[in-house]
C-alpha positions in Angstrom: 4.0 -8.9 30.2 2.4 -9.1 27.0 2.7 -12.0 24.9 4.8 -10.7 22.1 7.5 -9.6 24.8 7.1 -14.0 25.9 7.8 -14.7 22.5 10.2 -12.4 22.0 12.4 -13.3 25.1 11.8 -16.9 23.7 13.4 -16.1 20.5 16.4 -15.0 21.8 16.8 -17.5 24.5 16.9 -20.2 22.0 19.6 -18.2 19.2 21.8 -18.5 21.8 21.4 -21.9 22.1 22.0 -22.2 18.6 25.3 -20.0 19.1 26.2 -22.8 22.0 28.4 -25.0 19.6 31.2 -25.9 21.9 29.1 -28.0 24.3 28.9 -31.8 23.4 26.1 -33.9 22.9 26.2 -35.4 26.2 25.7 -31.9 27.3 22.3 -31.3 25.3 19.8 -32.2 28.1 21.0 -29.7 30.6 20.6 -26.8 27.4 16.9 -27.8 27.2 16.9 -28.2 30.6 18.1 -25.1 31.0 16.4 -23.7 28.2 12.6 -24.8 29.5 13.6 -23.3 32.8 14.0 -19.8 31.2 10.6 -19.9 29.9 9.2 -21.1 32.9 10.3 -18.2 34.7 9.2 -15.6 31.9 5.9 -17.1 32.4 5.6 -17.1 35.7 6.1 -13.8 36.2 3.8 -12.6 33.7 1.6 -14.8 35.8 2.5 -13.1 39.1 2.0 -9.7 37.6 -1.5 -10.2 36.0 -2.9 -12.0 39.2 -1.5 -9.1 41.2 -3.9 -6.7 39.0 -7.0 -8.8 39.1 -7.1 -10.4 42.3 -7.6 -7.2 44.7 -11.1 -5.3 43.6 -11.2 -1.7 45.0 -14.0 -0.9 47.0 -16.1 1.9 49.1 -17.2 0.8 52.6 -19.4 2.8 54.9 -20.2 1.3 58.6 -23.6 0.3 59.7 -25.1 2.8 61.9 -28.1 2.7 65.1 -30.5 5.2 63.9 -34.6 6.2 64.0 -36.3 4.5 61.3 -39.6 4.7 59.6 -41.5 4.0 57.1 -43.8 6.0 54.8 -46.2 6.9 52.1 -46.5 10.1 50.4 -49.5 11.5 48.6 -51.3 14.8 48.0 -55.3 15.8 48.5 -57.6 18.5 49.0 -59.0 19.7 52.5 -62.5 19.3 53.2 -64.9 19.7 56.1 -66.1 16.9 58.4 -69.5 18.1 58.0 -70.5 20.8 55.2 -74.1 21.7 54.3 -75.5 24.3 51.4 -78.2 25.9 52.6 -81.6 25.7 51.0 -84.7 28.0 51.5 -88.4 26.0 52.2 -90.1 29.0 50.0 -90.4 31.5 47.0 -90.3 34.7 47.7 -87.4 37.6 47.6 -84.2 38.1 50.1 -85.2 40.9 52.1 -82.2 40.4 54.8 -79.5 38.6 55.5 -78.5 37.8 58.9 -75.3 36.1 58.7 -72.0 37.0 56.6 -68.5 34.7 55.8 -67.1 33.6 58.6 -69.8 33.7 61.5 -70.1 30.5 63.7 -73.8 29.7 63.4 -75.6 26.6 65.1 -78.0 24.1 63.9 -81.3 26.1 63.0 -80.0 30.0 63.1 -81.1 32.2 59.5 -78.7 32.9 57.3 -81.3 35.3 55.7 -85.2 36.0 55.6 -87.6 35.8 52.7 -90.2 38.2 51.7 -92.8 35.9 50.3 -95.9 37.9 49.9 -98.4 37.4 47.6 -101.4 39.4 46.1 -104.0 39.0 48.6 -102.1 37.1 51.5 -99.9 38.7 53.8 -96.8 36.4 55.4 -94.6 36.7 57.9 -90.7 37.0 56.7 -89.6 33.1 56.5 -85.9 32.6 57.7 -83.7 30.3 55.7 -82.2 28.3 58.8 -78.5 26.2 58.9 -79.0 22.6 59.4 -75.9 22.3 61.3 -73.5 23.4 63.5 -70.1 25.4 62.1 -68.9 28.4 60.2 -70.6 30.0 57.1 -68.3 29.6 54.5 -70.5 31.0 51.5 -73.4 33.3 51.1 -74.4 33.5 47.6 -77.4 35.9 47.4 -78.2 39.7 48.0 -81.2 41.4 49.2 -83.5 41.4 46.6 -82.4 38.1 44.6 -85.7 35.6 43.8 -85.6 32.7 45.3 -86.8 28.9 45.3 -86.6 25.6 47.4 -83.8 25.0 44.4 -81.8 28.2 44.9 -78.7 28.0 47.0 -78.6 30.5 50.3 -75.5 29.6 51.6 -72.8 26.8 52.5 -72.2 25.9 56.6 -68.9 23.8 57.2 -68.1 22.7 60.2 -64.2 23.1 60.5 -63.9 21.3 64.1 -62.7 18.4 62.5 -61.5 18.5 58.2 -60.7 15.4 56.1 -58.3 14.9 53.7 -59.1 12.7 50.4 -56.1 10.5 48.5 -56.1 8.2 45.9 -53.9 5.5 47.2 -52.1 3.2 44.2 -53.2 -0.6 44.6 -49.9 -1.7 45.2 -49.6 -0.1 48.4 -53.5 -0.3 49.7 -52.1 -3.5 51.1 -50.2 -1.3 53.5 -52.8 1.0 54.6 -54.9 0.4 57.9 -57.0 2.3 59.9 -56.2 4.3 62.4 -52.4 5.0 61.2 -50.9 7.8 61.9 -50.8 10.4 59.3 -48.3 13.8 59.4 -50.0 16.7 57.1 -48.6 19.7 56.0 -49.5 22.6 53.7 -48.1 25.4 52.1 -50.1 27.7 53.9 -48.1 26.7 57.1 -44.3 26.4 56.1 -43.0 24.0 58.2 -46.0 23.4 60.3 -46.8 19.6 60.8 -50.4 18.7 61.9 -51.4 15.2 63.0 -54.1 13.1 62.1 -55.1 9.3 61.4 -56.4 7.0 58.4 -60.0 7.0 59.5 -61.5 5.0 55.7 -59.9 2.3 53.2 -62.4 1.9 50.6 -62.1 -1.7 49.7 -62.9 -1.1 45.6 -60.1 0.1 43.1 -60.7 1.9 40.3 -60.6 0.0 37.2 -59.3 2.6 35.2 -57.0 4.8 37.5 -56.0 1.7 39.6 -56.4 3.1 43.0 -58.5 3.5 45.8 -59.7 6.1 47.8 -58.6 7.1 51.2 -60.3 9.2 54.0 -57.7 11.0 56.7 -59.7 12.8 59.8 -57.5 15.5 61.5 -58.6 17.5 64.5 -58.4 21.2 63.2 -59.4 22.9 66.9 -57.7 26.1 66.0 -59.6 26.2 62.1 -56.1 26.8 60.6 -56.8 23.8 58.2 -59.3 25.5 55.3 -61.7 23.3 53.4 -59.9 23.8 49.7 -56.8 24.0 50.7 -53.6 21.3 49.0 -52.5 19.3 51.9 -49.6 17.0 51.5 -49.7 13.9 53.9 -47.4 11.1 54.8 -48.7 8.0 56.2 -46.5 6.2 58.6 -46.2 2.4 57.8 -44.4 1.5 60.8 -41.5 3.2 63.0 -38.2 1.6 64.6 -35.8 3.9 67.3 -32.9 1.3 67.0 -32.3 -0.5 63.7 -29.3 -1.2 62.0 -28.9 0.9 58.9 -26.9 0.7 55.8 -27.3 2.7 52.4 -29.9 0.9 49.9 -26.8 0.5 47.7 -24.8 -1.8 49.7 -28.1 -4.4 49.5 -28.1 -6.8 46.5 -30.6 -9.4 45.8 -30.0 -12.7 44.3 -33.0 -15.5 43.1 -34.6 -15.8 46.9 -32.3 -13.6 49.0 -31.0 -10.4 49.9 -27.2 -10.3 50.4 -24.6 -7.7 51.2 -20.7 -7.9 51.3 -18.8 -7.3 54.9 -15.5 -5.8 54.3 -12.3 -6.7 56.4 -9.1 -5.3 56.4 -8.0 -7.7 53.6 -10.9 -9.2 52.0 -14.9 -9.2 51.4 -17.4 -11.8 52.9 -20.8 -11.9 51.9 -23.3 -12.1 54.1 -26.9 -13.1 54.1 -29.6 -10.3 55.4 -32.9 -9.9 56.1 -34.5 -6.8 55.5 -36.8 -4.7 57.5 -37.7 -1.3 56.9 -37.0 0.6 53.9 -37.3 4.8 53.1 -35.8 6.2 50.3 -32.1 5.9 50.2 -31.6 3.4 53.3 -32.8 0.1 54.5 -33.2 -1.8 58.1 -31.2 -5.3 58.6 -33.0 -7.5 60.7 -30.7 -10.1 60.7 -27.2 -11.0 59.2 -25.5 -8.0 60.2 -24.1 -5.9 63.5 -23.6 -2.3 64.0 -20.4 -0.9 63.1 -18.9 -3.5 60.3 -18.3 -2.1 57.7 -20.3 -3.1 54.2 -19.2 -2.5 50.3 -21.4 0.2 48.6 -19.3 0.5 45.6 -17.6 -1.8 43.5 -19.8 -5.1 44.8 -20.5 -6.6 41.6 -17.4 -7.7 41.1 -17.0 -9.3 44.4 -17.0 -12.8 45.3 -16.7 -14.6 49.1 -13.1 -14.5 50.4 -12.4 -12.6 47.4 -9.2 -10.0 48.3 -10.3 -6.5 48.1 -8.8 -3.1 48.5 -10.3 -0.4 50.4 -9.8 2.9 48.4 -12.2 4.9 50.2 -14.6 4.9 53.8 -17.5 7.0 54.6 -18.9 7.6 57.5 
């Protein structure tokens, strides 16, 4: 009841008060009596009605759930080879043949191609230009006929048994990062394909300027479907939990040195006290504070107190 309506109820409570000429004056403190009763009344129930409207806070609950969690870190980096070697001839001379094309698996000390290098007067044997490691030849970047020196490339050698993957890690999660963690790769190459592999190096220097650190991943590559160049996309498992109690990140406020949710009932909210475990993207672990199956506020919180009365207008799964 607005305030005007009060006054205006007032008004006419005490006209007929005025009008109330037949009762003597013995009979005046029963009218104010009577009269400050009135008003007490109109008051309190303007009073019910506005408590009524600001006492019960509407609310969405969800229920805690058991489910897999796990935590991770996404970056992107190129594919390289474990081992990779450009190949260098010991001699001038000419490419008269070349004994090896893309793609051939070569071992440590096979030509990639021969060199003519005769000169007026001497007569050589052809002088091979040899891979100084095991694996595939990736590159061959002269023809027969093409002059050569000890500082022209002949060809690149990767060995594609085992390929790396290079990130630059931000410094606020190198803190995170060990060795040997387990690291998913994909790439678009491979839709839906998932290959496995492990943090093998943490560099222990950041960047001044970029503000990260770089960060070696070693995956086994048996098959050679994993091509030095190629945009990889990894995720680096922090840590992994198959029963925690989950709610929506939403439902999770923090206050000066806590983290806090609030339990609905059937009538009212409670807050509770959490601890937090693991988080990924949109949901968060409680350690402690809360069970599976209650059911905590997502929406409407911020209005809540302890004990406060609440309203349940809605209840997701």
């Amino acid at each position: 009841m607005k305030i005007s309506n009060i006054k205006y109820q007032i008004s006419k409570i005490h006209i007929k008060i005025k009008n109330f000429t037949f009762c003597s004056p013995a009979c005046g403190g029963q009218v104010i009596l009577i009269f400050a009763f009135c008003i007490l009344q109109i008051l309190s129930g303007c009073s019910r009605k506005v408590s009524e409207r600001i006492e019960k806070v509407p609310v969405e609950v969800v229920q805690a759930k058991i489910e897999s969690l796990k935590e991770s870190l996404f970056y992107v980096g190129d594919i390289k080879a474990e081992d990779e070697a450009t190949v260098y001839p010991k001699v001038t001379g000419k490419i008269i043949e070349k004994s090896a094309k893309e793609g051939d698996v070569v071992k440590k000390g096979i030509p990639l191609a021969y060199i003519d290098r005769d000169e007026v007067g001497f007569k050589f044997e052809k002088a091979p230009v040899e891979s100084p490691i095991d694996g595939i030849v990736g590159r061959i970047y002269v023809d027969i006929g093409t002059s050569v020196s000890p500082q022209t490339p002949i060809g690149l050698v990767v060995n594609m048994e085992i390929v790396k993957v290079k990130i630059d890690v931000a410094e606020k999660d190198l803190s995170k990062i060990k060795e040997g963690q387990k690291v998913k790769i994909t790439a678009d190459a491979y839709s839906g394909e998932v290959f496995e592999g492990v943090v093998e190096k943490v560099s222990p220097i950041v960047d001044v300027d970029s503000r990260t650190a770089p960060v070696e991943i070693k995956i086994p590559n048996l098959k050679h479907k994993l091509k030095p160049g190629m945009f990889a996309r990894t995720e680096i498992i922090l840590g992994e939990v198959e029963d925690a109690i989950v709610v929506p990140r939403e439902a999770v406020m923090a206050g000066l040195d806590e983290n806090f949710l609030f339990v609905a009932s059937s009538d009212k909210a409670d807050k509770r006290k959490v601890v937090l475990g693991i988080e990924k993207l949109d949901k968060v672990q409680i350690i402690q504070g809360l069970e599976p199956g209650e059911r905590v506020v997502i929406k409407g919180q911020q209005r809540l107190k302890d004990d406060l009365p609440i309203e349940i207008v809605k209840e997701g799964e």
